[in-house]
C-alpha positions as CSV (number, residue, x, y, z in Angstrom):
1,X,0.0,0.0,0.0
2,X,1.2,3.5,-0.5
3,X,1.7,6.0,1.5
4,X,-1.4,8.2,0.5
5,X,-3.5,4.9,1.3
6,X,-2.1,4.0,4.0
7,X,-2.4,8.0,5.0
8,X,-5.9,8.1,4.2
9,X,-7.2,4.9,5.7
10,X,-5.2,6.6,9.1
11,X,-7.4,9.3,8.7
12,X,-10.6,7.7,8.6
13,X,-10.0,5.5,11.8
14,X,-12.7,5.8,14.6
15,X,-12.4,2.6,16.3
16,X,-9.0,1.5,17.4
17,X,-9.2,-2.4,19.3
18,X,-6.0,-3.5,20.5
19,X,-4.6,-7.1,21.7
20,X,-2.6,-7.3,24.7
21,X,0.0,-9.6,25.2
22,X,2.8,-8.9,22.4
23,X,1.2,-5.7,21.4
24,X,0.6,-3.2,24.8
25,X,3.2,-5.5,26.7
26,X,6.1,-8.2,25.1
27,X,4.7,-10.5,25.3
28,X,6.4,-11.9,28.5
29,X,4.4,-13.2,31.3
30,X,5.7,-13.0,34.8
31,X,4.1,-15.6,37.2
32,X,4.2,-14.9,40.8
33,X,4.5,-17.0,43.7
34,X,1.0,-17.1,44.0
35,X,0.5,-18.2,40.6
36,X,-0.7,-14.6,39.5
37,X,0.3,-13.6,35.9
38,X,1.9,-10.1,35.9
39,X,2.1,-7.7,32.8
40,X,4.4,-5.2,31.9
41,X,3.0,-2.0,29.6
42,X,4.1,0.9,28.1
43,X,3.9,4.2,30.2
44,X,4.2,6.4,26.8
45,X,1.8,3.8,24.7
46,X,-0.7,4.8,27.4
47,X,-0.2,8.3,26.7
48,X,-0.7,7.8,23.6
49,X,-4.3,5.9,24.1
50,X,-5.6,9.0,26.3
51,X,-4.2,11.2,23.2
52,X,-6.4,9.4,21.1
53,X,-9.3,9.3,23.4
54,X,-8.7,13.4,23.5
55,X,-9.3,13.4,19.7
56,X,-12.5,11.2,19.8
57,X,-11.5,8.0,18.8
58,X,-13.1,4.8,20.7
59,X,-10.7,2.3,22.3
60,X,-10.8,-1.6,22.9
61,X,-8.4,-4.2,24.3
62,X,-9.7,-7.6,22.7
63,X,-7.6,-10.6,23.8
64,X,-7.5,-14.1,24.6
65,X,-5.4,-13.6,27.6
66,X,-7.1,-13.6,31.2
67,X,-6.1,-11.3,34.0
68,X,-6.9,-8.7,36.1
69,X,-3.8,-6.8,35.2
70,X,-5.9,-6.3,31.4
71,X,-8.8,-5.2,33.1
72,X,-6.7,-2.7,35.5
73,X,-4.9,-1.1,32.7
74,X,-8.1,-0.2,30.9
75,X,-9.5,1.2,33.9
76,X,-6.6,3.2,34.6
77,X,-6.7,4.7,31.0
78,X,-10.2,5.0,30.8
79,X,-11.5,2.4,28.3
80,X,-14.8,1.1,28.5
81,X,-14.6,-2.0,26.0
82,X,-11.9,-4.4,27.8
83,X,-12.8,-8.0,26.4
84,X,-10.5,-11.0,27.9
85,X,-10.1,-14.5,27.8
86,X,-12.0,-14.1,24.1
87,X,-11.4,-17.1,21.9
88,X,-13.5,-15.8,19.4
89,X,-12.2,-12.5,18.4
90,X,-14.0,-11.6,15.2
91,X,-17.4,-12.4,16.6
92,X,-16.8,-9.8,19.7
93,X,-15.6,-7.3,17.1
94,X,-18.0,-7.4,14.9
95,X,-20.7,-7.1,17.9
96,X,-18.5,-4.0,18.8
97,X,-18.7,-2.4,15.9
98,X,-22.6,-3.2,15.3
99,X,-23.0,-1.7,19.1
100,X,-21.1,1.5,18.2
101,X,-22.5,1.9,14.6
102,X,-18.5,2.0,13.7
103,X,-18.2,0.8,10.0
104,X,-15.3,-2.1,9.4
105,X,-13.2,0.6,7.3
106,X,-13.2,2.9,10.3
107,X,-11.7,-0.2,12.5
108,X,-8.4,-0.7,13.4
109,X,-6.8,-3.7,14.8
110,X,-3.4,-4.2,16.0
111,X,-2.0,-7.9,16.8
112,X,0.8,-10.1,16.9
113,X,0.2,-13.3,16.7
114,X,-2.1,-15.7,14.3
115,X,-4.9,-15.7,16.7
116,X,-5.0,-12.2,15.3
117,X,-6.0,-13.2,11.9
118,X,-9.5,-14.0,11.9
119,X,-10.3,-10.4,12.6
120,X,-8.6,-9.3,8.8
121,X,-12.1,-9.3,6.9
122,X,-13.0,-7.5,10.0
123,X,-11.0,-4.5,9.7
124,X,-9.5,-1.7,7.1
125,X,-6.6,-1.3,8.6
126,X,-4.7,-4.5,10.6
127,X,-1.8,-3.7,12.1
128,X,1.2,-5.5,13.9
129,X,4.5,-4.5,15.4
130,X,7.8,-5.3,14.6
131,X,8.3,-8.7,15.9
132,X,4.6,-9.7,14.9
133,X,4.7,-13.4,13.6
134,X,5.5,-14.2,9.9
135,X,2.0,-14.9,9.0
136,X,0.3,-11.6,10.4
137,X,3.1,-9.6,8.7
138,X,2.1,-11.2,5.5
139,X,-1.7,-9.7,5.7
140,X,-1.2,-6.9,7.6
141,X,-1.8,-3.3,6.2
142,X,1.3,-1.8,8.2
143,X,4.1,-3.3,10.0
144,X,5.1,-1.1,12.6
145,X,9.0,-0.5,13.3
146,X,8.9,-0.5,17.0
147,X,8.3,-3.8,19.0
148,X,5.3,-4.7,21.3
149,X,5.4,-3.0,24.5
150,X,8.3,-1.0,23.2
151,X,6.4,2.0,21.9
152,X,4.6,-0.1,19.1
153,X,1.4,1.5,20.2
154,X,2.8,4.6,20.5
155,X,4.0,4.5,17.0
156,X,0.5,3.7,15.9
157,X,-1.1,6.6,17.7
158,X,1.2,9.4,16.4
159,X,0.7,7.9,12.9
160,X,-2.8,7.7,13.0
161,X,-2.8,11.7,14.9
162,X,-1.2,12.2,12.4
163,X,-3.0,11.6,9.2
164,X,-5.7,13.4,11.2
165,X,-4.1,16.3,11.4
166,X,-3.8,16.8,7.7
């Protein structure tokens, strides 16, 4: 895709949904004495999020990981769709979108791993950081340069305040 497509399909974004593990952290799970899984996330990705909830857009955290670390970390930023333990992520996207009358072009998804793919038909723009597997690269509209939970969110958000912007 070029750059004016990819710029304009930024643009038109209202709905970003985000995966956790791998995208917002790296993917690394931590597991406490008590057998509690702990997460890791960007301070400057959240930023970012609240930047993006400042200019409008809706926010979601879709992923098939459980936790109360996922649900804390939406709280904390403010984000009212948190969806975990989800094995079935197109359906709960596409009963997203129906809920908040947000067309599939104006979705996008960032993932990392091939339990990402199902949402592609789902979605105009997918998206996956650097060290997203193989086979997401392959379908993905935009592979992003930083890593996940290394300022790949980040990365997204000033792209996609970007091509607002202009």
């Amino acid at each position: 895709m070029n750059w004016f497509g990819l710029k304009r399909r930024l643009a038109a974004i209202q709905l970003l949904v985000l995966d956790v593990d791998g995208v917002q952290t790296d993917g690394g799970l931590i597991y406490g004495d008590d057998g509690v899984v702990q997460r890791r996330f960007d301070a400057r990705d959240g930023l970012g999020l609240k930047l993006l909830q400042q200019a409008g857009l809706e926010l979601a955290f879709l992923s098939g990981g459980r936790g109360e670390a996922i649900k804390q970390r939406a709280r904390h930023l403010g984000i009212k769709h948190c969806f975990t333990a989800i094995k079935d992520k197109a359906g709960v996207l596409a009963e997203l979108q129906e809920r908040l009358q947000i067309s599939i072009a104006a979705t996008a998804f960032i993932g990392d791993d091939v339990n990402d793919l199902p949402v592609r038909p789902s979605v105009g723009l997918l998206v996956t950081p650097a060290n997203g597997c193989i086979a997401l690269k392959r379908k993905a509209d935009l592979v992003l340069n930083q890593r996940g939970g290394d300022g790949a969110v980040r990365e997204l958000v000033e792209q996609i305040l970007r091509a607002k912007a202009n």
